[in-house]
N, C-alpha and C positions, 0 to 999 in steps of 0.2 A: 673409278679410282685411278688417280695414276700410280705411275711405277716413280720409285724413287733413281734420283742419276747419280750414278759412282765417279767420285770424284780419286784422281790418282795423288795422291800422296807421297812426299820425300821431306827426309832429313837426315842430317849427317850424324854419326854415331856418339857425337860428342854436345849434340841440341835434345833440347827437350819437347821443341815444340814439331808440329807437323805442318808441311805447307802445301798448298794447293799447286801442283805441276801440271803444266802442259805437255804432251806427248814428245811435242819438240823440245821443248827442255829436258826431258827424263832422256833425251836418246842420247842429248850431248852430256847429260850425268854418265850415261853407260862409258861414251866414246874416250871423257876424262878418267875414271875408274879402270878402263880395260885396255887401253889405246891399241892392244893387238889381238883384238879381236872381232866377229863381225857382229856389229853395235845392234844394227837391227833386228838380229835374231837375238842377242842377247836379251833385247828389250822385249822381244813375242814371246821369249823364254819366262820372264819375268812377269810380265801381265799375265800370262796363263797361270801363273803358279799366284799370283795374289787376287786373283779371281777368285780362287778355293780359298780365300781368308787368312793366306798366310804372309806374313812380313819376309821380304826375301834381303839380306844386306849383300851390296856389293863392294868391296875396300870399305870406303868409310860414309857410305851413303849406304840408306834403309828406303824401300820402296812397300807402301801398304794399299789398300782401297779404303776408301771410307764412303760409305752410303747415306750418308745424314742428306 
């Protein structure tokens, strides 16, 4: 069997729909969202916490996983 691949997910709080993110795009969603602070923990902060299945919003962008 294989294992299914988690796919990282963003959208802004004001879409409905979800889109498939690349890690380097989600770092510069962080960098725009937080400009003063450090991006790449912000981002390991973030993927740790949607790991556990949960939607994390940062300003006005939502980060989730999806396993399909």
């Amino acid at each position: 069997m294989s294992e299914k691949k988690k796919t990282f997910l963003t959208r802004f709080v004001n879409e409905k729909r979800w889109v498939a993110t690349s890690r380097k795009d989600a770092l510069r969603l962080v960098q725009e969202e937080m400009p003063h602070t450090d991006a790449e923990a912000t981002l390991r902060y973030i993927e740790g916490e949607i790991a556990k299945g949960k939607t994390v919003t940062l300003g006005e962008c939502k980060f989730k996983l999806d396993s399909k």
